[in-house]
C-alpha positions as CSV (number, residue, x, y, z in Angstrom):
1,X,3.2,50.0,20.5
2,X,3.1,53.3,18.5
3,X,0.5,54.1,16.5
4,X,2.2,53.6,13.0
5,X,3.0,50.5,14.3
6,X,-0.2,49.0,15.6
7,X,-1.9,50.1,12.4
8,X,1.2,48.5,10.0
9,X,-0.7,45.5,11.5
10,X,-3.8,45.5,10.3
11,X,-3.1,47.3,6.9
12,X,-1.9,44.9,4.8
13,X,-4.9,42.3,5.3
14,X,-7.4,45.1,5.5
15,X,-6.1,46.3,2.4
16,X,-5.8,43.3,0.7
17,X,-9.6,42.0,1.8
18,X,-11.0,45.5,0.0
19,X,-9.0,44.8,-3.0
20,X,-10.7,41.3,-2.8
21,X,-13.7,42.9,-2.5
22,X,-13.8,45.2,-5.6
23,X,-12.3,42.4,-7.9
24,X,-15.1,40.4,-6.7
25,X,-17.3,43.4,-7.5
26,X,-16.2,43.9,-11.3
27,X,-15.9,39.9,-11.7
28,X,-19.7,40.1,-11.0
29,X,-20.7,43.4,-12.9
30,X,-18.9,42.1,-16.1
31,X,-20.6,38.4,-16.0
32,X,-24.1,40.2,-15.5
33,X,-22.8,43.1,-18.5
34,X,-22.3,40.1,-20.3
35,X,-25.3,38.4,-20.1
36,X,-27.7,41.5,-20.3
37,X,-26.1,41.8,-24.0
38,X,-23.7,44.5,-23.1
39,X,-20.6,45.5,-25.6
40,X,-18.6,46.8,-24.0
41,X,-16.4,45.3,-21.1
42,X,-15.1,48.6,-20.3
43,X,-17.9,49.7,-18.8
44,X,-18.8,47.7,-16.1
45,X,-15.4,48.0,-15.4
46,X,-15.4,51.4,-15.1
47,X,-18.4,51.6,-13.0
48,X,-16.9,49.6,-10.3
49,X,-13.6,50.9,-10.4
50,X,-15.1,54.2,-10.2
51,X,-17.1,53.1,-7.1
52,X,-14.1,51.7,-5.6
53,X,-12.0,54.8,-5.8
54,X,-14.5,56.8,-3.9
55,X,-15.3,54.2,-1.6
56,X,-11.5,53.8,-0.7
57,X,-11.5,57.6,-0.5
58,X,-14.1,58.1,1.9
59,X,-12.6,55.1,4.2
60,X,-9.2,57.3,4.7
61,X,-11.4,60.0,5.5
62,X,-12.2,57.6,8.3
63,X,-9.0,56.3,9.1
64,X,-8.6,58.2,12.3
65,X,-12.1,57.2,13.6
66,X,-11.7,53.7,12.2
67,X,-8.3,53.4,14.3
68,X,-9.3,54.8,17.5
69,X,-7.5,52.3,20.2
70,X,-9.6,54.1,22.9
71,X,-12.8,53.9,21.3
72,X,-12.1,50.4,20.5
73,X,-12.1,49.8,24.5
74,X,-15.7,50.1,23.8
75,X,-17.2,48.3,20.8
76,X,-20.8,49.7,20.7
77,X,-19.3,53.6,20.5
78,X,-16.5,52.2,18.3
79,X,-19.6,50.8,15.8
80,X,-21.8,54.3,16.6
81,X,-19.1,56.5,15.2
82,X,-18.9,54.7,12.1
83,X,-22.7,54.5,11.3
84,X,-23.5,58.0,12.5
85,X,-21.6,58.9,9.3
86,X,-22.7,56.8,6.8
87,X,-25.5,58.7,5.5
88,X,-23.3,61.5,4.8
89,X,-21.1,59.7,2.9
90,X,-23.5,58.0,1.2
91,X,-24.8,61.1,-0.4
92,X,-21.3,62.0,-0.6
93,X,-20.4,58.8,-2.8
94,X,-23.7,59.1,-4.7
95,X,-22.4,62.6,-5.7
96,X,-19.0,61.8,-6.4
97,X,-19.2,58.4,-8.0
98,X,-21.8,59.8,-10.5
99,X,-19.8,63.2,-11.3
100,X,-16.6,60.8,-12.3
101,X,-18.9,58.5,-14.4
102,X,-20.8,61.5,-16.4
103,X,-17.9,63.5,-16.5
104,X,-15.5,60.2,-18.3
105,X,-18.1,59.7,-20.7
106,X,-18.9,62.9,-21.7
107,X,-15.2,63.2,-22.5
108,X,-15.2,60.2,-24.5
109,X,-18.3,62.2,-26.2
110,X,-20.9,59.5,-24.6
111,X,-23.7,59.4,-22.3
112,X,-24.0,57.5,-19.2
113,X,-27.7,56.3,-18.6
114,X,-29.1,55.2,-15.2
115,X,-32.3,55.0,-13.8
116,X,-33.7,58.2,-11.9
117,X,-31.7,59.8,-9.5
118,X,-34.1,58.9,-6.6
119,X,-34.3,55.3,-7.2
120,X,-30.6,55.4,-7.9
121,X,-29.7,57.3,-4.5
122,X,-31.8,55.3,-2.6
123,X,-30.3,51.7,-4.3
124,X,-26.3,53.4,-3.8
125,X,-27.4,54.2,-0.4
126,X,-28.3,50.5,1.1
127,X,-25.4,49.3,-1.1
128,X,-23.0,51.6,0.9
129,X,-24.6,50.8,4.4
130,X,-24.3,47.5,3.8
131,X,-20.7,47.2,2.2
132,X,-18.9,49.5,4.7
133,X,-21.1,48.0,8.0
134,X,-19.9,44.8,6.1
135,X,-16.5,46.4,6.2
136,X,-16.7,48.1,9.6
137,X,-17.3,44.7,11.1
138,X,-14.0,43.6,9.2
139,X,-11.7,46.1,10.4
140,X,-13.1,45.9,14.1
141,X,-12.0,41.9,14.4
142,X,-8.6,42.9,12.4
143,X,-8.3,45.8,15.4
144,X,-9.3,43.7,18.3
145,X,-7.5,40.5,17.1
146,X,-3.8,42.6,17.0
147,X,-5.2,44.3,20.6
148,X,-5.1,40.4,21.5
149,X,-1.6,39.9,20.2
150,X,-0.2,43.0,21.4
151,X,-1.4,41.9,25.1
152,X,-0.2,38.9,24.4
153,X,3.3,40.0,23.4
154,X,3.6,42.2,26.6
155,X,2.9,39.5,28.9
156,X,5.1,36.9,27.4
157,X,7.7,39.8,27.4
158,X,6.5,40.6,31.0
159,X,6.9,36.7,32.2
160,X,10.5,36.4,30.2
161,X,11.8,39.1,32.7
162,X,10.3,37.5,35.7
163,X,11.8,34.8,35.1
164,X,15.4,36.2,33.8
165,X,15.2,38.2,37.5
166,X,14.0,34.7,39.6
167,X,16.9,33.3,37.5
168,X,19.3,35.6,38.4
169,X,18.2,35.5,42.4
170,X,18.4,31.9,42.3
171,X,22.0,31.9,41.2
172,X,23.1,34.7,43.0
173,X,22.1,32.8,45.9
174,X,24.0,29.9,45.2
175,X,26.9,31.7,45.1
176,X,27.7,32.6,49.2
177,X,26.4,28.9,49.3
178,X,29.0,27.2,47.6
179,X,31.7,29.4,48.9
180,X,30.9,28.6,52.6
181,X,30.9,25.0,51.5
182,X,34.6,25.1,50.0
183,X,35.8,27.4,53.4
184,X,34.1,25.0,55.4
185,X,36.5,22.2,53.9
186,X,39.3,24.5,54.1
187,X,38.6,24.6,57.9
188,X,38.6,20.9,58.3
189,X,41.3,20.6,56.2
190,X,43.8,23.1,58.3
191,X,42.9,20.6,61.3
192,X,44.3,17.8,59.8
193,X,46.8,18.4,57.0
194,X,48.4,22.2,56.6
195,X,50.2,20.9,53.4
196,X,47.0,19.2,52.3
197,X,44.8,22.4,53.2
198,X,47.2,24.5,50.8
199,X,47.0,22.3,47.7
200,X,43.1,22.8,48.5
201,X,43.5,26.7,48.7
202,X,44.9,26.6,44.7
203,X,42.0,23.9,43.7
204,X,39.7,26.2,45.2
205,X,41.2,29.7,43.6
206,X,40.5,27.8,40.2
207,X,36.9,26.3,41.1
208,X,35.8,29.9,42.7
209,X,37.4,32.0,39.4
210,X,34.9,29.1,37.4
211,X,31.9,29.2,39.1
212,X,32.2,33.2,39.3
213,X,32.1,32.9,35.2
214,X,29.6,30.1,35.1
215,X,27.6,32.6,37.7
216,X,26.9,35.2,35.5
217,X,24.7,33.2,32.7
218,X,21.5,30.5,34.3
219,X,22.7,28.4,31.7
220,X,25.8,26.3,30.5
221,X,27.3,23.2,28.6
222,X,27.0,20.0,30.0
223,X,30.8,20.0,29.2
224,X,31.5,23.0,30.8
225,X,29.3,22.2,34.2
226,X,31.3,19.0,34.4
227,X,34.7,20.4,34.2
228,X,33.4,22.6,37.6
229,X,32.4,19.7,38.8
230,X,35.5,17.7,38.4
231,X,37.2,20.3,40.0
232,X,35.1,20.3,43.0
233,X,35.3,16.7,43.2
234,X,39.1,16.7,43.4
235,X,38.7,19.2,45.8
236,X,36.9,17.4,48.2
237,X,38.8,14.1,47.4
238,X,41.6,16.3,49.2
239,X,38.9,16.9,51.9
240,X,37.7,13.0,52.4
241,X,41.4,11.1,51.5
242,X,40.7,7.4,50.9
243,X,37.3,7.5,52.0
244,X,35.2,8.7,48.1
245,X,35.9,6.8,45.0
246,X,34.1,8.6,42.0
247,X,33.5,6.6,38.6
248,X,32.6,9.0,35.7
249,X,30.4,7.4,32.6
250,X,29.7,10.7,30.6
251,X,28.2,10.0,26.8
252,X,30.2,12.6,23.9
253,X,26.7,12.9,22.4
254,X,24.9,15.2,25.6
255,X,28.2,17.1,26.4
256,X,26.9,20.4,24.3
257,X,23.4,20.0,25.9
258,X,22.3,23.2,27.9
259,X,22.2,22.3,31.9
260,X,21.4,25.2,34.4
261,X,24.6,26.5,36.4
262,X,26.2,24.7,39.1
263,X,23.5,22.2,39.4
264,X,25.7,19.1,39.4
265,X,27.9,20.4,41.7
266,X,24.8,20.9,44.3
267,X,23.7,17.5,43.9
268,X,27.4,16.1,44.5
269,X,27.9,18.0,47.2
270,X,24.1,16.8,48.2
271,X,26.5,13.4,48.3
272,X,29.1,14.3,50.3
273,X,27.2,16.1,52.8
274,X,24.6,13.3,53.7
275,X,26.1,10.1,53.2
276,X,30.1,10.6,53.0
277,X,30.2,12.9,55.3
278,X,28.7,10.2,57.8
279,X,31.0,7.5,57.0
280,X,34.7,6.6,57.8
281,X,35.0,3.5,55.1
282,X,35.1,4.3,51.6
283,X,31.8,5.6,49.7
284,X,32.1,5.2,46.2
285,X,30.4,7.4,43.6
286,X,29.1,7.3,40.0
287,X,28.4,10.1,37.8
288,X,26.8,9.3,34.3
289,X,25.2,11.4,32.0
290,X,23.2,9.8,28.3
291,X,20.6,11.2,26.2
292,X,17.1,9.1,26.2
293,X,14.4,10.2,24.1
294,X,14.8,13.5,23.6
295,X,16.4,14.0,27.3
296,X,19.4,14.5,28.6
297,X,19.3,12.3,32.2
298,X,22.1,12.8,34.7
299,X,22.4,10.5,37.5
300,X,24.9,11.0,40.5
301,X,24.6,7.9,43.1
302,X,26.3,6.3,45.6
303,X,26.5,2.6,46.9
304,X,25.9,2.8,50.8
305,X,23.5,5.9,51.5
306,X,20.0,5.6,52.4
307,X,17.4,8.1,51.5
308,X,15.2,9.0,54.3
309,X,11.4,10.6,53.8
310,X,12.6,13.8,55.3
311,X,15.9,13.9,53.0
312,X,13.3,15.1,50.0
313,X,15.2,18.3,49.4
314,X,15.0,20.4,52.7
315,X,18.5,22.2,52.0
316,X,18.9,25.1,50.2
317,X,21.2,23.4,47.7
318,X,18.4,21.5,46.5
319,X,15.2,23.5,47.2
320,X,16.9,26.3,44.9
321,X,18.1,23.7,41.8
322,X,14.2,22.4,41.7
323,X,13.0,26.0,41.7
324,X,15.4,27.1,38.5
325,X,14.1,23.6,36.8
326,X,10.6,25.3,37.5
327,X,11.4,28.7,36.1
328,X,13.8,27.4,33.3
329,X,11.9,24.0,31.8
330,X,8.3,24.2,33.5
331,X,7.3,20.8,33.4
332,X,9.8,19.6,30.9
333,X,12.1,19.1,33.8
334,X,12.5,16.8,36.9
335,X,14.5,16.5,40.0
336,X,14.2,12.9,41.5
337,X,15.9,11.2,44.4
338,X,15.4,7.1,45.6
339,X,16.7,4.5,47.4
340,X,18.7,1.9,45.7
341,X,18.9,-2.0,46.2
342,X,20.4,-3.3,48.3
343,X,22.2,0.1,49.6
344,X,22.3,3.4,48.1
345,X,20.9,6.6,47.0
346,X,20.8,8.0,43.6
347,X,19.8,11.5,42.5
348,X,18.4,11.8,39.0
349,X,18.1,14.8,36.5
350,X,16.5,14.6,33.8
351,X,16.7,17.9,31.3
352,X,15.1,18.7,27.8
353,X,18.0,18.0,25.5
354,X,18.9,21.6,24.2
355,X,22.5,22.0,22.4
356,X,23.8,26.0,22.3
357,X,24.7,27.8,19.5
């Protein structure tokens, strides 16, 4: 942060506490004017207003000192170089405030009366010390409080690109994953049915041309993750004829909710790999998607798989979808996978619901 900028920060509620402070001042020196029998409001006025001009000029002649970031690094030498000045510009306001009085009055053809000029150098003296050490203390907590925020701000700023860069490794990695996945189908495919493995080629073209697109943000629509995902689906209903059945149950109300890239797809494909992948007899396959207080929750299951203790996530599919949750949501994400009754294994996302713009 530059300079002019760091001190735009404190100025405006430094200034506006020493414009609190004189008001306060010539509230005071009128209601005791006032009550001593005095005449004439001017006057008290005057006198503090007078005081208040020279004591806002002999602060800017300690601006730089005041606003020393390296000599704030260390409060007791910030503190010193104030003081160590004060009884020069206590004589120097004594001096100053007093000309500007005499000289106002003698042009109004008056004199200004005040005690002796000992007793009243010595009383402006301790006023000043205390007022501007008063003052000094002020301005240190303004300084070191926007220190704080200014740390603060570079380390959220410093943890935002942290996380955009684990984002962006994270889903750079998924990418040579998925496409061995769809070339491993291909293989199997070209083993079986030529004319099968060719329709599969085009779906594929299409799903690789989407995820490239969907590749380049960490984020998307639900909408837009589930047309992906219906593409992979079909894909590798060309891969496993008459042996997956998927059922979608997808609520209009979640569709424009934010989801992280190709996450669906890696828990389908979770699916396939461990429970139809297994099976010659038909596995079928729900995919539903609500909101439930304040959550988008996704659940992909099937009807005959069985979860096994070591099945947890191992795969890279999975380890990397629970590490974008962790750098995307925090806590405000989960990543759940159970057994169902009687038969069955359903994997459960559950996402902050978050709509674009």
């Amino acid at each position: 942060m530059s300079e002019q900028a760091y001190w735009s920060k404190i100025k405006t509620p430094a200034l506006a506490g020493w414009l609190l402070f004189w008001l306060l001042m010539v509230t005071v020196a009128v209601q005791d004017h006032i009550k001593g029998g005095g005449k004439h409001i001017w006057e008290p006025i005057f006198w503090e207003s007078s005081s208040a001009l020279v004591g806002t000029f002999l602060l800017l002649l300690q601006k730089r000192k005041l606003t020393d970031r390296r000599l704030l690094q260390t409060p007791a030498k910030w503190f010193w170089q104030q003081i160590r000045s004060l009884p020069l510009f206590s004589t120097l306001f004594v001096v100053l405030v007093y000309s500007l009085r005499h000289s106002v009055y003698a042009l109004l053809g008056l004199s200004y009366q005040h005690d002796g000029w000992l007793k009243v150098y010595f009383y402006e003296c301790s006023k000043i010390f205390l007022f501007f050490g008063m003052f000094y203390v002020v301005i240190f907590g303004l300084q070191a409080y926007a220190s704080l925020m200014e740390e603060k701000e570079k380390t959220e700023k410093s943890q935002a690109l942290l996380r955009e860069a684990q984002l962006h490794r994270l889903t750079q990695q998924m990418q040579p994953h998925f496409l061995f996945n769809v070339l491993n189908t291909i293989s199997s495919l070209m083993y079986s049915d030529v004319k099968l493995a060719d329709t599969a080629l085009s779906q594929i073209a299409s799903l690789l041309r989407a995820s490239m697109d969907l590749g380049q943000h960490s984020e998307t629509s639900l909408a837009d993750e589930l047309n992906l995902l219906q593409a992979y689906a079909k894909l590798m209903s060309l891969r496993f004829v008459d042996r997956v059945e998927i059922h979608w149950d997808i609520a209009d109300e979640v569709l424009a909710s934010k989801v992280p890239v190709m996450s669906l797809q890696t828990i389908l494909e979770n699916s396939f790999k461990h429970t139809v992948e297994k099976r010659s007899q038909l596995t079928k396959l729900k995919i539903s998607a609500y909101r439930e207080e304040g959550q988008v929750i996704i659940r992909i299951a099937d009807d005959v798989g069985h979860l096994h203790e070591s099945d947890q996530g191992p795969g890279l599919g999975i380890s990397n979808l629970r590490q974008r949750l962790q750098v995307l949501y925090q806590d405000k994400a989960s990543l759940q996978m159970s057994n169902l009754v009687p038969a069955g294994v359903m994997t459960e996302l559950r996402l902050p619901l978050m709509s674009g713009a």
